[in-house]
PDB file of the backbone (N, CA, C, O) and the ligand in Angstrom, with CONECT records:
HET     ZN  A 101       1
ATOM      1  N   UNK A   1       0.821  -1.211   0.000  1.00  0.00           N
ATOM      2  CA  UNK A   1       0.000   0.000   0.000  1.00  0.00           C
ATOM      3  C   UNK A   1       0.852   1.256   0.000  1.00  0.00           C
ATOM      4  O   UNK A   1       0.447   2.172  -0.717  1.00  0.00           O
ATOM      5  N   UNK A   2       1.692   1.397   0.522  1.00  0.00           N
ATOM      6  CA  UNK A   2       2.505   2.516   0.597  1.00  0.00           C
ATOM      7  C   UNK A   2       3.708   2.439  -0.220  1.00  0.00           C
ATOM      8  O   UNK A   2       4.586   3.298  -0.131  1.00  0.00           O
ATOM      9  N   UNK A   3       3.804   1.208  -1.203  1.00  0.00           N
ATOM     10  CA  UNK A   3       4.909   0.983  -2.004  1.00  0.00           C
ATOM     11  C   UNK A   3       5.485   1.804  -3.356  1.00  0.00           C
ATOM     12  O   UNK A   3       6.535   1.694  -3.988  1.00  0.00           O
ATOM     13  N   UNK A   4       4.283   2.700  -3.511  1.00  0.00           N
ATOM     14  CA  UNK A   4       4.327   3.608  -4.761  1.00  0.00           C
ATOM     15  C   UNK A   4       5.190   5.272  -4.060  1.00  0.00           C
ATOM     16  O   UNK A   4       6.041   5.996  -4.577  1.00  0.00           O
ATOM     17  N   UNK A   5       4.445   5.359  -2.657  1.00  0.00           N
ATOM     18  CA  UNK A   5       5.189   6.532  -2.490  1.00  0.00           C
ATOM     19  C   UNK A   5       6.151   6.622  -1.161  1.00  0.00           C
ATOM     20  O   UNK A   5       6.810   7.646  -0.981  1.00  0.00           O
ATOM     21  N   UNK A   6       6.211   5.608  -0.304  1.00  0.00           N
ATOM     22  CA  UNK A   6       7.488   5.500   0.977  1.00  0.00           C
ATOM     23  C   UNK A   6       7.831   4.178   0.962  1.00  0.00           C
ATOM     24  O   UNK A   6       7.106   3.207   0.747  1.00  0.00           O
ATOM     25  N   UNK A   7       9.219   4.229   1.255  1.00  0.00           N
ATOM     26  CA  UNK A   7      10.131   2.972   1.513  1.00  0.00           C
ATOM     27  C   UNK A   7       9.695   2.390   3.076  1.00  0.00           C
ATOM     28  O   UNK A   7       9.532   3.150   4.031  1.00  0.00           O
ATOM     29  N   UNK A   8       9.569   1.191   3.137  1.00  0.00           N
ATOM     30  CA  UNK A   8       9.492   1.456   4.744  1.00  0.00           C
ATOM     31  C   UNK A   8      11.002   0.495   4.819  1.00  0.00           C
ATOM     32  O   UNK A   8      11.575  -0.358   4.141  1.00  0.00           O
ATOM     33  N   UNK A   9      11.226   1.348   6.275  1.00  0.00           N
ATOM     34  CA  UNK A   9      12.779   0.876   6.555  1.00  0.00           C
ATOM     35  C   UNK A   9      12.624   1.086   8.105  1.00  0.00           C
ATOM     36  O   UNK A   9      12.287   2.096   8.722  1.00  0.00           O
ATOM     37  N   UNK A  10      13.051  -0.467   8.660  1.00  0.00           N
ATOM     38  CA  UNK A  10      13.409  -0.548  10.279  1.00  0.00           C
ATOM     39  C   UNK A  10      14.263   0.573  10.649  1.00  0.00           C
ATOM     40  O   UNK A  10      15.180   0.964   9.926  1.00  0.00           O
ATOM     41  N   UNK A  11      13.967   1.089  11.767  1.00  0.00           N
ATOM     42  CA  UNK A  11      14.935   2.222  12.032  1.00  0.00           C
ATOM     43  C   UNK A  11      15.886   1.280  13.193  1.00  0.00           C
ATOM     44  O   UNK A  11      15.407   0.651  14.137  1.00  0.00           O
ATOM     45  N   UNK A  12      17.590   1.397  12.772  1.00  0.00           N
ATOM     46  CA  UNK A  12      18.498   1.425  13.540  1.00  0.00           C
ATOM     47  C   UNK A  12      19.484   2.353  14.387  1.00  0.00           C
ATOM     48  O   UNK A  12      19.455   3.542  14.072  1.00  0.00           O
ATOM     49  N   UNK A  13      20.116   2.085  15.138  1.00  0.00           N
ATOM     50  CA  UNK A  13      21.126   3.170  15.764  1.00  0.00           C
ATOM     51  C   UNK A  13      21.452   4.231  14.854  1.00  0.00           C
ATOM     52  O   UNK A  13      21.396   5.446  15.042  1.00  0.00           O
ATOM     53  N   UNK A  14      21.963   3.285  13.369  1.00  0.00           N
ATOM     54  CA  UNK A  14      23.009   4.313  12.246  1.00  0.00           C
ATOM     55  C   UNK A  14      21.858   4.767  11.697  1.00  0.00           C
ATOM     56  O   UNK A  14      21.980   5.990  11.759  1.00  0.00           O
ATOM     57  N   UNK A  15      20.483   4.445  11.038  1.00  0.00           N
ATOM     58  CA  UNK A  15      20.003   5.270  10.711  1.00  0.00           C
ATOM     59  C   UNK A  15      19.124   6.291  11.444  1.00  0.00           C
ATOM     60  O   UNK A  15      18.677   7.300  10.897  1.00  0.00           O
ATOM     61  N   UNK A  16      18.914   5.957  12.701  1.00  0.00           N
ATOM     62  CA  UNK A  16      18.325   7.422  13.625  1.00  0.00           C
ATOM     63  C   UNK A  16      19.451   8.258  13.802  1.00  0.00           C
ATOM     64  O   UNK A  16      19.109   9.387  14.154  1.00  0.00           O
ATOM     65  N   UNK A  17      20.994   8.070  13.654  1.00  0.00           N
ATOM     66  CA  UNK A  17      21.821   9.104  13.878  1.00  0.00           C
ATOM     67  C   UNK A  17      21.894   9.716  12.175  1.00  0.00           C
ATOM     68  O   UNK A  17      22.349  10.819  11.870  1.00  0.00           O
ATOM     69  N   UNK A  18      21.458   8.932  11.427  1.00  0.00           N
ATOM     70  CA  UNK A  18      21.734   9.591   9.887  1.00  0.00           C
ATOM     71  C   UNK A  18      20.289  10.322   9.250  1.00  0.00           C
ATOM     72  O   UNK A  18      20.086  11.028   8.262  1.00  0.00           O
ATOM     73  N   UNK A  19      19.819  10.032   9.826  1.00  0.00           N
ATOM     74  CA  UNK A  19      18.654  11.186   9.136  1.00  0.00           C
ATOM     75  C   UNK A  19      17.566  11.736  10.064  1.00  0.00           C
ATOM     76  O   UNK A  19      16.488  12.174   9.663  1.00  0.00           O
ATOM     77  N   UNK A  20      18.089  11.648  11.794  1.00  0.00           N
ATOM     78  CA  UNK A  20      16.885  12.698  13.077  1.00  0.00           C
ATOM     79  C   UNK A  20      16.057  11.105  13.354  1.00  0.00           C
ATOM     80  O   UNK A  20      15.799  10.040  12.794  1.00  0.00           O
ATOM     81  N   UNK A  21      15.892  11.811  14.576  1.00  0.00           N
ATOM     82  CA  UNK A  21      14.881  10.974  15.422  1.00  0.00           C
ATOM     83  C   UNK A  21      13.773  11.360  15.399  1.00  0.00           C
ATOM     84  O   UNK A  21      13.097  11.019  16.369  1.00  0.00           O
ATOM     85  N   UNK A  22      12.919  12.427  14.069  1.00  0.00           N
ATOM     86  CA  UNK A  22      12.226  12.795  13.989  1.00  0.00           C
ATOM     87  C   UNK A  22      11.101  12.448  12.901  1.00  0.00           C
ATOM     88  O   UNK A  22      11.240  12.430  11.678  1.00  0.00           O
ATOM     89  N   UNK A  23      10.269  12.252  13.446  1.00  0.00           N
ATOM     90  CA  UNK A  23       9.274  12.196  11.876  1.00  0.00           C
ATOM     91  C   UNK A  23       9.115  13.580  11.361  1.00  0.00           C
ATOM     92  O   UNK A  23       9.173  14.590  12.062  1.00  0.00           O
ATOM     93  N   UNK A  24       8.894  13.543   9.981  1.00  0.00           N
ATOM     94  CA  UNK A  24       9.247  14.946   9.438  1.00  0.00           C
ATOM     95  C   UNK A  24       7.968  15.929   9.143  1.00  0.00           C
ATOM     96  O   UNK A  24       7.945  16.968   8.483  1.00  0.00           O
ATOM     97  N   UNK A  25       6.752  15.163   9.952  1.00  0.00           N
ATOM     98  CA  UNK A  25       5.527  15.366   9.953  1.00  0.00           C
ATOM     99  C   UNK A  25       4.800  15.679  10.860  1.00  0.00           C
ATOM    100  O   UNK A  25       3.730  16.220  10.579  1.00  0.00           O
ATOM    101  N   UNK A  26       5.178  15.419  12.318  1.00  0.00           N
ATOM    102  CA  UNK A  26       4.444  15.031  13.183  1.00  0.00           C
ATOM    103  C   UNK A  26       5.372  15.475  14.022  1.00  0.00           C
ATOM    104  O   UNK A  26       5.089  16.320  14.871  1.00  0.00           O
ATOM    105  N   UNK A  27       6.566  14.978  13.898  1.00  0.00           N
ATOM    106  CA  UNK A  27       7.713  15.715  14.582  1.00  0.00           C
ATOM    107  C   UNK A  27       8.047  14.558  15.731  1.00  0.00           C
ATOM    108  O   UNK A  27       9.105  14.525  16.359  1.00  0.00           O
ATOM    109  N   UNK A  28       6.981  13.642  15.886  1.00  0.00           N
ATOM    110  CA  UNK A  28       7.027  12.088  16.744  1.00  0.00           C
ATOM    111  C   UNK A  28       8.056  11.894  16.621  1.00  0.00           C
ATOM    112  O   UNK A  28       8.714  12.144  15.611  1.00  0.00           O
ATOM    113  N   UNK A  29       8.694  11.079  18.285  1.00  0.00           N
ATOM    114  CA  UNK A  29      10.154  10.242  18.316  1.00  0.00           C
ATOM    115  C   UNK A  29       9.909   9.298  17.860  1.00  0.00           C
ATOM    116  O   UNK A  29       9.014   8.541  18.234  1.00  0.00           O
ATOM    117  N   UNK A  30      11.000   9.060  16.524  1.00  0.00           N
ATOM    118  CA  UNK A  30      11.184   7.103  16.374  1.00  0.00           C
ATOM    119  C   UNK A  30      11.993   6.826  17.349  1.00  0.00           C
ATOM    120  O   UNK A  30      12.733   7.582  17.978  1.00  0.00           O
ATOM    121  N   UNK A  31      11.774   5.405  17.474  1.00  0.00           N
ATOM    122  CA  UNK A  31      12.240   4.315  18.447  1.00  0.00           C
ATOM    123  C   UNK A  31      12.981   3.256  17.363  1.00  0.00           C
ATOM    124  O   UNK A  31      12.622   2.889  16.244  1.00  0.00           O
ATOM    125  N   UNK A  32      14.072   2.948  18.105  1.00  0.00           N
ATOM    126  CA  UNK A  32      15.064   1.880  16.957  1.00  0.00           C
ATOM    127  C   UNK A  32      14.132   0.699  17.590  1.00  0.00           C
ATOM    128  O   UNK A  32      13.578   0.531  18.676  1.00  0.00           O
ATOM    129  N   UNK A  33      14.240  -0.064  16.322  1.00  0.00           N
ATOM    130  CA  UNK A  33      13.085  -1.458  15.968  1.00  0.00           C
ATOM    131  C   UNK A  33      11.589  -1.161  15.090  1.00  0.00           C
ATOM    132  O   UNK A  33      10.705  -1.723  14.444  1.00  0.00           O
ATOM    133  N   UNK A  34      11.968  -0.072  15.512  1.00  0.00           N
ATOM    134  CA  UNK A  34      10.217   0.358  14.801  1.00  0.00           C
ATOM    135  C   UNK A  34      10.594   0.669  12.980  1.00  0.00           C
ATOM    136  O   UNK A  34      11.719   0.823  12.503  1.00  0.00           O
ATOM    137  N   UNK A  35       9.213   0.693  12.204  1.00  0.00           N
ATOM    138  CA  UNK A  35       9.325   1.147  10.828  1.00  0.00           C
ATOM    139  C   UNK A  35       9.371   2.725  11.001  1.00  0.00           C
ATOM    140  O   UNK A  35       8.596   3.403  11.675  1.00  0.00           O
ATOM    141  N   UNK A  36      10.432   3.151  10.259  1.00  0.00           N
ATOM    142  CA  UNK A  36      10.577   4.606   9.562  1.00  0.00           C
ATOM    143  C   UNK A  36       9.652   4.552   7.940  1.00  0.00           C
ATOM    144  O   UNK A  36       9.382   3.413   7.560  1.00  0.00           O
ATOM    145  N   UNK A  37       9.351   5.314   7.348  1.00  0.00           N
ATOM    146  CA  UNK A  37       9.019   5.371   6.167  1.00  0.00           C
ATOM    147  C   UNK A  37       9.647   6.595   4.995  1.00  0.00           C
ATOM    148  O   UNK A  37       9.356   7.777   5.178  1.00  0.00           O
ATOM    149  N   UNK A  38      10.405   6.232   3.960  1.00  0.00           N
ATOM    150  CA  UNK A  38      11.045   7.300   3.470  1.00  0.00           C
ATOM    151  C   UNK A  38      10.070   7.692   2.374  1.00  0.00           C
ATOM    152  O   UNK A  38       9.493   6.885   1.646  1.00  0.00           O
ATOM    153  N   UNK A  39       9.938   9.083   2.327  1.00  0.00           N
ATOM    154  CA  UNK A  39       9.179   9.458   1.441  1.00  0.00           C
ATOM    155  C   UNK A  39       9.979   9.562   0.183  1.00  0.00           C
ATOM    156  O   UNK A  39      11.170   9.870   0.148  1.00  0.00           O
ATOM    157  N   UNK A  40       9.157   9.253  -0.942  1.00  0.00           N
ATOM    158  CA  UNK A  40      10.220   9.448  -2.228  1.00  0.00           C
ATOM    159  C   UNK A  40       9.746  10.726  -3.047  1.00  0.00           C
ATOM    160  O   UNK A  40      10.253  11.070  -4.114  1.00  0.00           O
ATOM    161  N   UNK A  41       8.871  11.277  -2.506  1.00  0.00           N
ATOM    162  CA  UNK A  41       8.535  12.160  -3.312  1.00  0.00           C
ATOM    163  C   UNK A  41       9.009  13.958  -2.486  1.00  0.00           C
ATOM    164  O   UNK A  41       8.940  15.119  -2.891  1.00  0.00           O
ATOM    165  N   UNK A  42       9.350  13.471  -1.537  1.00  0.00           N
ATOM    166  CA  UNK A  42       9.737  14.754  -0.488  1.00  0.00           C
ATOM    167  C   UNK A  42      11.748  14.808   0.355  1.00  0.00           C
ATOM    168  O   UNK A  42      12.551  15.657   0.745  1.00  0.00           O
ATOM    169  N   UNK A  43      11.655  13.365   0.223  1.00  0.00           N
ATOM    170  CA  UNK A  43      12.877  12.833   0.242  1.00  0.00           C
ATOM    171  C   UNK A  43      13.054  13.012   2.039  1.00  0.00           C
ATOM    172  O   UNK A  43      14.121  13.567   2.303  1.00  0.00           O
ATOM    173  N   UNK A  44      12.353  12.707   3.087  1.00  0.00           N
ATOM    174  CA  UNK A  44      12.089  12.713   4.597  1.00  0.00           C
ATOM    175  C   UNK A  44      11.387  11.530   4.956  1.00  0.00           C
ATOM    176  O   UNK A  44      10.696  10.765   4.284  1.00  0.00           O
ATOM    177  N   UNK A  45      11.707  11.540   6.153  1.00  0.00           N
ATOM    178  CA  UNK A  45      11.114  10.133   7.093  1.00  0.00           C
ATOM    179  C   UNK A  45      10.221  10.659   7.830  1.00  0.00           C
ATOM    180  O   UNK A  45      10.416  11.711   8.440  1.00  0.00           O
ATOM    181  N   UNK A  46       8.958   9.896   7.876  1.00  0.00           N
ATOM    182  CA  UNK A  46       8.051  10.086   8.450  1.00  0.00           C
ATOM    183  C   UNK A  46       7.498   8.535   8.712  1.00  0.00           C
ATOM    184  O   UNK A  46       7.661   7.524   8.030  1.00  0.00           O
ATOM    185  N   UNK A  47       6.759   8.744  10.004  1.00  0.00           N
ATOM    186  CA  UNK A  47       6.377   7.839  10.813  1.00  0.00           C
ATOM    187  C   UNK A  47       5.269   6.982   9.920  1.00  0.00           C
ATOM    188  O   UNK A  47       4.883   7.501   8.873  1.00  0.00           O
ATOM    189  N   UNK A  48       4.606   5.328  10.411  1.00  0.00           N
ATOM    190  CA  UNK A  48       3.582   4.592   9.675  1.00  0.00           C
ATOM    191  C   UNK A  48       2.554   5.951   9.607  1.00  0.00           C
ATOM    192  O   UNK A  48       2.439   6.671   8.615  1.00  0.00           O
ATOM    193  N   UNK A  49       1.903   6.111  10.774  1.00  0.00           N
ATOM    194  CA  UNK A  49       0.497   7.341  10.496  1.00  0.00           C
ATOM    195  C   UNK A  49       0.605   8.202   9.938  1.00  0.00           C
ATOM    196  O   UNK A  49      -0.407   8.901   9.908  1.00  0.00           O
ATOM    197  N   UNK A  50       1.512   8.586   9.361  1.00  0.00           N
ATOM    198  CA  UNK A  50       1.711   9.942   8.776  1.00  0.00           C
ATOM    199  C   UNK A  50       2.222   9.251   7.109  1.00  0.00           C
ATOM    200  O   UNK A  50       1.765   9.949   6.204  1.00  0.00           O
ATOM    201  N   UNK A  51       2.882   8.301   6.712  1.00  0.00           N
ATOM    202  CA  UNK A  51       3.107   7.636   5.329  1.00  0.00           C
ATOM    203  C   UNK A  51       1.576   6.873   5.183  1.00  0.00           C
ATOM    204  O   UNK A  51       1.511   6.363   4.064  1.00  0.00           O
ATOM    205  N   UNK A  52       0.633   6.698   5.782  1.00  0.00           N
ATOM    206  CA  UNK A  52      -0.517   6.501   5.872  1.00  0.00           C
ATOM    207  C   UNK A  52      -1.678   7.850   5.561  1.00  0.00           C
ATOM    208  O   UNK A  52      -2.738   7.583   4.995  1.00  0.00           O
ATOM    209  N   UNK A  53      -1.529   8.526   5.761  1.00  0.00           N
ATOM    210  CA  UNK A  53      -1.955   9.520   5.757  1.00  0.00           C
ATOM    211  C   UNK A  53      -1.840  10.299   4.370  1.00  0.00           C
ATOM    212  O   UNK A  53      -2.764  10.511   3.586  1.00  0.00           O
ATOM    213  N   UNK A  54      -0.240  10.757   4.212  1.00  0.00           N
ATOM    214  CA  UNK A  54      -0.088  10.995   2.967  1.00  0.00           C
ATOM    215  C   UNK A  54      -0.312  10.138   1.539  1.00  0.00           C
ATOM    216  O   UNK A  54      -0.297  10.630   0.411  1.00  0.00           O
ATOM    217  N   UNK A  55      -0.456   9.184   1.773  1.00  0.00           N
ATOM    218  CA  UNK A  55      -0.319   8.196   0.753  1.00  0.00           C
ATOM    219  C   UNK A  55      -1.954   7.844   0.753  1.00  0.00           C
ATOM    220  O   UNK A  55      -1.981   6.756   0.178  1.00  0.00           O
ATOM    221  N   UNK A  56      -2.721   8.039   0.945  1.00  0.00           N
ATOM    222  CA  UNK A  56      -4.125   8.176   0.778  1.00  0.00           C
ATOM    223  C   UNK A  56      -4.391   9.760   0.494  1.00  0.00           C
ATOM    224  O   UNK A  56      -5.392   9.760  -0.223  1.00  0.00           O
ATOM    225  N   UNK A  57      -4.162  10.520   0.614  1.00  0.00           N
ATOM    226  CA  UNK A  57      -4.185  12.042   0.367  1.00  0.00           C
ATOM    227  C   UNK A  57      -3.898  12.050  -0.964  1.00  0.00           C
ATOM    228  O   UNK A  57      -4.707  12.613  -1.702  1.00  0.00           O
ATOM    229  N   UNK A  58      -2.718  11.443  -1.532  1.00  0.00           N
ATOM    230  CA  UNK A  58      -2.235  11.484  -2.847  1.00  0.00           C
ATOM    231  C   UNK A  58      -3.046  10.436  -3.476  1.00  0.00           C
ATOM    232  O   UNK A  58      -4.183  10.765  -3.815  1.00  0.00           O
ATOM    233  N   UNK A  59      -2.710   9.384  -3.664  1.00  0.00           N
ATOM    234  CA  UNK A  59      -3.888   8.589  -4.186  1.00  0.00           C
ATOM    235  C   UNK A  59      -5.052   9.267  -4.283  1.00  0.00           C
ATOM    236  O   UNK A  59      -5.390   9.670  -5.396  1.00  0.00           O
ATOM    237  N   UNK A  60      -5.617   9.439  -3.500  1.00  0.00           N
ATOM    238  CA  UNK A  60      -7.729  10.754  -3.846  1.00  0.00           C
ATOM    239  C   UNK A  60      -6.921  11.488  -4.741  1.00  0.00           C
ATOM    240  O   UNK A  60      -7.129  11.261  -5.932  1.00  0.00           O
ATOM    241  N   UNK A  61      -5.888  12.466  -4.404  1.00  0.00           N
ATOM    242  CA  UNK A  61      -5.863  13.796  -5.406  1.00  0.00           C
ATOM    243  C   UNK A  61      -5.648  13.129  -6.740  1.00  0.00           C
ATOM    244  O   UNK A  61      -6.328  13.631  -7.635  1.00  0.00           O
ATOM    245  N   UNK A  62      -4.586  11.750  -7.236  1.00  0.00           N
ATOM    246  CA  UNK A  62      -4.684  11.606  -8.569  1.00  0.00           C
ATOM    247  C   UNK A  62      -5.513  10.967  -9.089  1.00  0.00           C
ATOM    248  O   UNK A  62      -5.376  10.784 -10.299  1.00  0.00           O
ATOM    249  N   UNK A  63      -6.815  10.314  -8.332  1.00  0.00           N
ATOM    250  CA  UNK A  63      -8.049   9.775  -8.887  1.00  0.00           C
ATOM    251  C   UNK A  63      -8.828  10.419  -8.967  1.00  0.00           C
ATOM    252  O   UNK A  63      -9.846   9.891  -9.415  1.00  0.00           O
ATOM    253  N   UNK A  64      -8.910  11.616  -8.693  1.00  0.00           N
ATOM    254  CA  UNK A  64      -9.856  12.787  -8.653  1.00  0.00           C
ATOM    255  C   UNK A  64      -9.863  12.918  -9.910  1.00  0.00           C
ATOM    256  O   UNK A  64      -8.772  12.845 -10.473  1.00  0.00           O
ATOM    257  N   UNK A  65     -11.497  13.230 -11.000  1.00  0.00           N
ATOM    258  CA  UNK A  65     -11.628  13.596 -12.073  1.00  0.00           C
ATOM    259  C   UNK A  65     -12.021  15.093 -11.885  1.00  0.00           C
ATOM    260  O   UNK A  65     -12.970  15.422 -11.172  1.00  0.00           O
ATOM    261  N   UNK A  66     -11.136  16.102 -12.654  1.00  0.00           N
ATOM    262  CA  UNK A  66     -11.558  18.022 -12.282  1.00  0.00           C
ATOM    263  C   UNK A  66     -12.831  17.616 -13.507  1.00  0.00           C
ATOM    264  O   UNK A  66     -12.646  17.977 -14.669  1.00  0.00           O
ATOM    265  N   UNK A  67     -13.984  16.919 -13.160  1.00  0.00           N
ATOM    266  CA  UNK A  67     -14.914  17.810 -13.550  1.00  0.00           C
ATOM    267  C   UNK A  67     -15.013  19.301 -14.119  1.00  0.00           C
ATOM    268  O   UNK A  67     -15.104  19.759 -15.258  1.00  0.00           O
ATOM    269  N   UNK A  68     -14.957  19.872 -12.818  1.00  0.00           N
ATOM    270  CA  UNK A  68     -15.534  21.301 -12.858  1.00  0.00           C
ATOM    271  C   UNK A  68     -14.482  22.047 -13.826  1.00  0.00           C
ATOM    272  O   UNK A  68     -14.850  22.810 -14.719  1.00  0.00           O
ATOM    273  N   UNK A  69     -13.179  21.754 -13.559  1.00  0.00           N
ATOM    274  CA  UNK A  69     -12.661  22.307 -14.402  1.00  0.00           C
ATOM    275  C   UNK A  69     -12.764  22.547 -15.424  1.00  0.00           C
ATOM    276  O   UNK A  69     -12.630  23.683 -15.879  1.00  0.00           O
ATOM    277  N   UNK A  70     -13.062  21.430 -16.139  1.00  0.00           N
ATOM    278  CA  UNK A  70     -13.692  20.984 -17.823  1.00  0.00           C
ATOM    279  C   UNK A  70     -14.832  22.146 -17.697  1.00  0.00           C
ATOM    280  O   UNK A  70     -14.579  23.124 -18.401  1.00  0.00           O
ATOM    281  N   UNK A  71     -15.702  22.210 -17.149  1.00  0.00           N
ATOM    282  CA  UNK A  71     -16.669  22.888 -17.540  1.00  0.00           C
ATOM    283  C   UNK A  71     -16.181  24.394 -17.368  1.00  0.00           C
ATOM    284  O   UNK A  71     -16.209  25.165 -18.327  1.00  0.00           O
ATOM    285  N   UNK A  72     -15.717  24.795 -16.068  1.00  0.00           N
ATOM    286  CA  UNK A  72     -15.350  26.108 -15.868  1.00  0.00           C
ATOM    287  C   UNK A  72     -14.590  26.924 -17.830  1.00  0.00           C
ATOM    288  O   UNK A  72     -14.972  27.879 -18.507  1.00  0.00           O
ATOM    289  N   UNK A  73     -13.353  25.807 -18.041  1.00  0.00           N
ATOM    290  CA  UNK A  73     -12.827  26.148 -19.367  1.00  0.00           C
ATOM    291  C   UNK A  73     -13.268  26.572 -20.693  1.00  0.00           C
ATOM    292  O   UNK A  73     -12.731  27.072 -21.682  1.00  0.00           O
ATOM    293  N   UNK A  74     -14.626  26.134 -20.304  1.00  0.00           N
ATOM    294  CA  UNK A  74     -15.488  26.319 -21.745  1.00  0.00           C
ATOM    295  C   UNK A  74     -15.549  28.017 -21.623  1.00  0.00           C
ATOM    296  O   UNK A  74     -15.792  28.569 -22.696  1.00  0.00           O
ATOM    297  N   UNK A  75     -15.398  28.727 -20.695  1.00  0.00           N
ATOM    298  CA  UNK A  75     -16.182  30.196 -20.621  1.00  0.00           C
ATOM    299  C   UNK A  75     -14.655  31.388 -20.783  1.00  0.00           C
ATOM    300  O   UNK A  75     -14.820  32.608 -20.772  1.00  0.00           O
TER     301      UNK A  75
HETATM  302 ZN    ZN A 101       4.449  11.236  11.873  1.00  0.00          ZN2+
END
């Protein structure tokens, strides 16, 4: 589910000292053992709820048909 837009990656010692103990969203402490998620489209780690979050946000926006747009253009 989240394979199109974050990596998920166990967070270790070397990678909580290489890229913050921070989710880049939420600002939540990771904990080493837990999943980090790298975003590929923002290039930051952010926590499962928040690569959850975004990754349904995006998905709606590119299934979204602009209707209205189409019509607005005609005028
Ligand atoms: Zn988060």
């Amino acid at each position: 589910m989240t394979g199109r837009h974050f990596v998920e990656q166990r967070m270790d010692e070397q990678l909580l000292e290489r890229v913050g103990c921070y989710c880049s969203e939420c600002y939540r402490e990771f904990r080493i053992g837990e999943s980090a998620y790298y975003d590929l489209h923002e290039y930051r780690y952010v926590c499962g709820g928040c690569a959850e979050n975004l990754t349904q946000s995006r998905e709606g926006e590119s299934s979204e048909i602009p209707e209205e747009m189409n019509e607005a253009s005609l005028f």
